[in-house]
N, CA, C and O of each residue as an XYZ file, in Angstrom:
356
protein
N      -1.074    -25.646     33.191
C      -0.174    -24.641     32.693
C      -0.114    -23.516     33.709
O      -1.104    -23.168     34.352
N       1.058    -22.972     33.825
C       1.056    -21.809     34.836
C       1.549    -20.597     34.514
O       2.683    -20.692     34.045
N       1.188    -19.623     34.575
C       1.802    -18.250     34.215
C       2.316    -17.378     35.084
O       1.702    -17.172     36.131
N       3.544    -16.700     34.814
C       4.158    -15.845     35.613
C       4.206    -14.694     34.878
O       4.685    -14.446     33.771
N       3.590    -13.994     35.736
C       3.499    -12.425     35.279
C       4.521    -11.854     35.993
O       4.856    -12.042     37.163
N       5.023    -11.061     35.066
C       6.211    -10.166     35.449
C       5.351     -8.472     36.535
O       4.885     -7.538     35.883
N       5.339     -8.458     37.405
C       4.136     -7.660     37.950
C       5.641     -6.277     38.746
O       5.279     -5.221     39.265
N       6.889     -6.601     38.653
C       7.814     -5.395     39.357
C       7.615     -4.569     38.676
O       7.996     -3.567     39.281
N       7.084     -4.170     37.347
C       7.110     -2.678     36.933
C       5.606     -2.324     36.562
O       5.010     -3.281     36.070
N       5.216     -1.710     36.630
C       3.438     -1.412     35.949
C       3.409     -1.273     34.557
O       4.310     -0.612     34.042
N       2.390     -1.858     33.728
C       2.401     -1.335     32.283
C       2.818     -0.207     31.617
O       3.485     -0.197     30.583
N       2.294      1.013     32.405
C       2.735      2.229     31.546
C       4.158      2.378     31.991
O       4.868      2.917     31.142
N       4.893      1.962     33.358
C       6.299      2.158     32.777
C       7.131      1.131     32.020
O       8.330      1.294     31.794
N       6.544      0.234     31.702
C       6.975     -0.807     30.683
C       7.067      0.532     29.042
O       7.989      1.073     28.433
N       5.578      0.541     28.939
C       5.651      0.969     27.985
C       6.656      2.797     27.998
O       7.767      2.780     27.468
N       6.402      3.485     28.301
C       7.104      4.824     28.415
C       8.655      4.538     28.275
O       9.314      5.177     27.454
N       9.422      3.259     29.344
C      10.409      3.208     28.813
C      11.083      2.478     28.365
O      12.202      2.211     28.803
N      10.416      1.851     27.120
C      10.975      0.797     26.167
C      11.306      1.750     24.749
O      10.373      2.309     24.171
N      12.770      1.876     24.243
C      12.398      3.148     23.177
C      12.661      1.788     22.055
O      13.319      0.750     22.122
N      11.767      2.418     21.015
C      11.926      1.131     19.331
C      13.361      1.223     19.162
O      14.082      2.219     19.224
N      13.605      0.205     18.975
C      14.788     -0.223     17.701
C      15.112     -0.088     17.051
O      14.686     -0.711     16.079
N      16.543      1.151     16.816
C      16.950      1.492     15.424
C      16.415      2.800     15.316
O      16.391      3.251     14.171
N      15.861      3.713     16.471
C      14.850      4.802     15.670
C      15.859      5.816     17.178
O      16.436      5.437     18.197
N      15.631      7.054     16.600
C      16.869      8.080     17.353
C      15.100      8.772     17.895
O      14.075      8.625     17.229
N      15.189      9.420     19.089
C      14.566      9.911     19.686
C      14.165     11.189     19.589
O      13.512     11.307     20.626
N      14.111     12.400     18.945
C      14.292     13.935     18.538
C      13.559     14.551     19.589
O      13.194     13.769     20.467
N      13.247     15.735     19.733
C      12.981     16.488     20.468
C      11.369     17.107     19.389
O      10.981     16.857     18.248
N      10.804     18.052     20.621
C       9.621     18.488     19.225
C      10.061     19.969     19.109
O      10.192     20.808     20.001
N      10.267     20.073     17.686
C      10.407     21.841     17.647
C       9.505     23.048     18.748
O       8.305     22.820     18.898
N       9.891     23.837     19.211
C       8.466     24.694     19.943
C       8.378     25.481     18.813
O       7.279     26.029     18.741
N       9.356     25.820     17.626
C       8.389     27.230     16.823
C       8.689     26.025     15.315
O       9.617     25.345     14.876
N       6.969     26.397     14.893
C       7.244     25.400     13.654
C       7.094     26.340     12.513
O       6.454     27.388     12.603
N       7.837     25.849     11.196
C       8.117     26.649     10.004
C       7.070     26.116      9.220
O       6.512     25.020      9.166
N       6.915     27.585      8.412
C       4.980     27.198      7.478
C       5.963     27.166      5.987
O       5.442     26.602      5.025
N       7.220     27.703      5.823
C       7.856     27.820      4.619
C       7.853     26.757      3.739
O       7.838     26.967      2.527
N       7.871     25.285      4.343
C       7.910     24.028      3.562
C       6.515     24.083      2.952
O       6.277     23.945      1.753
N       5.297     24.378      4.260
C       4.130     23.939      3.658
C       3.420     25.041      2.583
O       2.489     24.819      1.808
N       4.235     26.418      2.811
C       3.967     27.730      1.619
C       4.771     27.251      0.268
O       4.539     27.742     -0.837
N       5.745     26.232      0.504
C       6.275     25.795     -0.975
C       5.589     24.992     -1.468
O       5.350     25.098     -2.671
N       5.063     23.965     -0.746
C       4.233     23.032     -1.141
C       2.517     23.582     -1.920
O       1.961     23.021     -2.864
N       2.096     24.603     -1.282
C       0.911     25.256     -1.760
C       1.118     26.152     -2.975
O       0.136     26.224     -3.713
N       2.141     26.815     -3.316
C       2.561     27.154     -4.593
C       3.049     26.061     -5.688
O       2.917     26.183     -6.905
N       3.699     24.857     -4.933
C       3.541     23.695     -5.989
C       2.302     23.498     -6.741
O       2.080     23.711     -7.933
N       1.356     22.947     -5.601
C       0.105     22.376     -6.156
C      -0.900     24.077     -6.942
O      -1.926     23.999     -7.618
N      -0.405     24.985     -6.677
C      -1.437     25.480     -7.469
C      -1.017     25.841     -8.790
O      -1.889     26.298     -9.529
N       0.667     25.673     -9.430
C       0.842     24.976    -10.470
C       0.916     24.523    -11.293
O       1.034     24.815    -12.483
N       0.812     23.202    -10.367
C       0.952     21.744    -11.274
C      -0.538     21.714    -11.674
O      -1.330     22.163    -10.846
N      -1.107     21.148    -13.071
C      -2.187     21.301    -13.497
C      -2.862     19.665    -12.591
O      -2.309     18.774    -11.947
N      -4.177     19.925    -12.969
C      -5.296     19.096    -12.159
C      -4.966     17.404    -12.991
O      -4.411     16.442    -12.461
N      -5.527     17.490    -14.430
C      -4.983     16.502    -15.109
C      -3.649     16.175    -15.944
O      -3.611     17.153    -16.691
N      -2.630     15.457    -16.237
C      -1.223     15.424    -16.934
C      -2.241     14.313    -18.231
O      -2.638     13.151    -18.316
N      -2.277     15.583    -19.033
C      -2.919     14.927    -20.360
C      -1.604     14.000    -20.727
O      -1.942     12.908    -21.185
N      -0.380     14.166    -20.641
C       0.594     13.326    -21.665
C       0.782     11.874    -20.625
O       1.466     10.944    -21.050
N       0.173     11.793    -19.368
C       0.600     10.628    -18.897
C      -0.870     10.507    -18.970
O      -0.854      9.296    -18.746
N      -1.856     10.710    -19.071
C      -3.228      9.771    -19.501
C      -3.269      9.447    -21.234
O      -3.954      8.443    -21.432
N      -2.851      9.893    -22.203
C      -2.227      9.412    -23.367
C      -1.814      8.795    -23.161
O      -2.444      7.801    -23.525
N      -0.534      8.407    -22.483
C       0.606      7.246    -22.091
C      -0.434      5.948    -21.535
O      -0.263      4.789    -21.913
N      -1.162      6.221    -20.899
C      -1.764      5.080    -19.875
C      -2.946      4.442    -20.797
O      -3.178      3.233    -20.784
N      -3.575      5.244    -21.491
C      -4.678      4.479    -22.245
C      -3.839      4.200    -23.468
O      -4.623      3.659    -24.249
N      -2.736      4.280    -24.003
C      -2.091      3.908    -24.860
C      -2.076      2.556    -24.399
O      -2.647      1.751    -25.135
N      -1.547      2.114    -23.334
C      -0.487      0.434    -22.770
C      -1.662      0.097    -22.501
O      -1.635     -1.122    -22.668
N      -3.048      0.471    -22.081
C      -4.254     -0.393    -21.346
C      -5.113     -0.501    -23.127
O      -5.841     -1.474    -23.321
N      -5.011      0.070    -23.752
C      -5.898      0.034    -25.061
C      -4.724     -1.036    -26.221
O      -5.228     -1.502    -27.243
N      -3.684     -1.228    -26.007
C      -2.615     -1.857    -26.580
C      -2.160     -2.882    -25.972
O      -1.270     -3.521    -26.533
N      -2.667     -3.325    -24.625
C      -2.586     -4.512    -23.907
C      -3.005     -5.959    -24.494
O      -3.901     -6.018    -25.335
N      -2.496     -6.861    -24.144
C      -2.907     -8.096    -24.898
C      -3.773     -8.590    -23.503
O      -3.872     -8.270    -22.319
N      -4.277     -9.499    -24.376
C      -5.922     -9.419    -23.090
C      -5.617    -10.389    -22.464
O      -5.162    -11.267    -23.197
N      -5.671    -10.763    -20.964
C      -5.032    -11.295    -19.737
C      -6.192    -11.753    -19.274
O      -7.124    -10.970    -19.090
N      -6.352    -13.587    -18.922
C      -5.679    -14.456    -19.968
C      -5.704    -14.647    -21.349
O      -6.821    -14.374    -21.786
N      -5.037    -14.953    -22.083
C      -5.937    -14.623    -23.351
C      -7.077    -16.111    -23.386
O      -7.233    -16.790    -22.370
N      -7.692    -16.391    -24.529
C      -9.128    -16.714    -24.653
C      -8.775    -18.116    -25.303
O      -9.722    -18.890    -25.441
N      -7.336    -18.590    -25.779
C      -7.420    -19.547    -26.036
C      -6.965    -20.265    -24.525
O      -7.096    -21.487    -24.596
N      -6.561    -19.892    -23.445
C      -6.036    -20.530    -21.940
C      -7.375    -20.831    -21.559
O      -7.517    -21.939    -21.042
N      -8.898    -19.776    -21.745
C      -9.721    -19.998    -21.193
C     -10.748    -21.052    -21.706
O     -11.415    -21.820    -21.012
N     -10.738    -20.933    -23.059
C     -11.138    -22.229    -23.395
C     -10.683    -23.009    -23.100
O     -11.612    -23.679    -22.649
N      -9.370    -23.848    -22.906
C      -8.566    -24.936    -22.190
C      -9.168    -24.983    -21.129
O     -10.099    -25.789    -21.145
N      -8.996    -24.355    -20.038
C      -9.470    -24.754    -18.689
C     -11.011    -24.802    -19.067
O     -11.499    -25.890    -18.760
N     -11.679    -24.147    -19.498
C     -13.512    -24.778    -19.326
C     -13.643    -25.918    -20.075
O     -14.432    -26.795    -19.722
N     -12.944    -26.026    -21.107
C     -13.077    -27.517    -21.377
C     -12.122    -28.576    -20.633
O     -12.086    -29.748    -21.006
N     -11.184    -27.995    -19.331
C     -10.706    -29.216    -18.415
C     -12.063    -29.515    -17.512
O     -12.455    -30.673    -17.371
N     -12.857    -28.231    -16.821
C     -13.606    -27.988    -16.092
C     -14.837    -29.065    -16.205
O     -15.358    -29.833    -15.397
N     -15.047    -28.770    -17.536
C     -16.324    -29.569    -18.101
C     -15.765    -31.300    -17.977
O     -16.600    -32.075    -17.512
N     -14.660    -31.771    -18.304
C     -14.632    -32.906    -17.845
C     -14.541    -33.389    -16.838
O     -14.777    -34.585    -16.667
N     -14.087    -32.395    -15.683
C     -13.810    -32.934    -14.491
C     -15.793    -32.954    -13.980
O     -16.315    -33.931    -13.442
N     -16.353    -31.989    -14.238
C     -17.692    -32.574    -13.844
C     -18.301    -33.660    -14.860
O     -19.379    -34.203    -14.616
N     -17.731    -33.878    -15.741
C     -18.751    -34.940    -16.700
C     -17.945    -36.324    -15.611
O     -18.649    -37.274    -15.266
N     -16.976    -36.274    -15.330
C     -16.653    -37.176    -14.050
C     -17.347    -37.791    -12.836
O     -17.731    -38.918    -12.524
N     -17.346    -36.372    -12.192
C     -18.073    -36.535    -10.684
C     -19.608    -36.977    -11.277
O     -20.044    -37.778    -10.451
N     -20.464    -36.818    -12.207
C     -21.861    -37.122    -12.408
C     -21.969    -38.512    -12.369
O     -23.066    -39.050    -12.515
């Protein structure tokens, strides 16, 4: 088997100028704004720590769940189980 390495350009300018696919290039801001992240810190202090009405909600559907598998599937399969080894013995 033989390999040909492509050796006319060096790795890092392979990589530096290959730009991704589909993705636009931006520039980097030089002065950055704290206003998004000062809205965001008045969000969270807020919004409370626990949402009692969506942990009601959640142990409601997990305490009201039907039990997965239920117990007559599992008896079926241990009693397929058990014959397939009363087999192989």
């Amino acid at each position: 088997m033989e390999i040909n390495l492509n050796t006319n350009i060096d790795s890092v300018a392979r990589a530096t100028n290959v730009a991704p696919q589909g993705r636009e290039i931006r520039p980097v801001q030089e002065q950055v704004s704290f206003a998004d992240s000062e809205a965001l810190n008045r969000a969270l202090t807020v919004t409370p720590d626990v949402r009692t009405d969506e942990v009601r909600r959640a142990t409601a559907k997990v305490l009201g769940a039907v039990p997965y598998p239920p117990e007559e599937t599992v008896a079926k399969i241990a009693h397929l189980l058990a014959l397939k080894l009363d087999q192989n013995q």
